[in-house]
C-alpha positions, 0 to 999 in steps of 0.5 A: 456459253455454258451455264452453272446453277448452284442451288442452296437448301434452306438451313433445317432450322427454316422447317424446310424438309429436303426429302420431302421436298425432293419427293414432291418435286418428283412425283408432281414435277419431274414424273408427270413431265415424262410422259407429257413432255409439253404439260397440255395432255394430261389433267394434273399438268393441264391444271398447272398451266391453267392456274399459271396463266389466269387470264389466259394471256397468249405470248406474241411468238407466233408473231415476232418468230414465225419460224417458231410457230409450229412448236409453240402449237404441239402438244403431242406426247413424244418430243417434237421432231427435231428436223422440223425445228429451224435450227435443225433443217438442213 
């Protein structure tokens, strides 16, 4: 299957600054994501995961998809190894 997204910016007349916009998104998005790929090492995306998840509630994967549970657990800085996902065993 593939998938298409179309995005649509809001017309000028709303306020909406696209350039502004689009510098945000990379400097407090795209950026810090580089070099913490799974958000849980550095302060800026430790906070935004605390802030999305206020009453610290924890998904059930570890429990409906074990095989997932390795990766639901890392938080390390460089991606995780590809031969230890279940699809990329041999």
């Amino acid at each position: 299957r593939q998938f298409q997204y179309v995005g649509i910016d809001p017309p000028a007349s709303t306020g909406f600054d696209l350039q502004a916009s689009t510098q945000g998104e990379l400097q407090n998005a795209a950026l810090p994501f580089e070099k913490d790929p799974y958000g849980c090492n550095t302060p800026v995306l430790q906070e935004k995961r605390r802030s999305r998840n206020p009453f610290s509630r924890t998904p059930p994967y570890a429990l409906t998809c074990p095989e997932l549970g390795e990766l639901m657990k890392y938080c390390g800085t460089q991606l995780f190894p590809k031969e230890n996902l279940p699809w990329g065993r041999a």
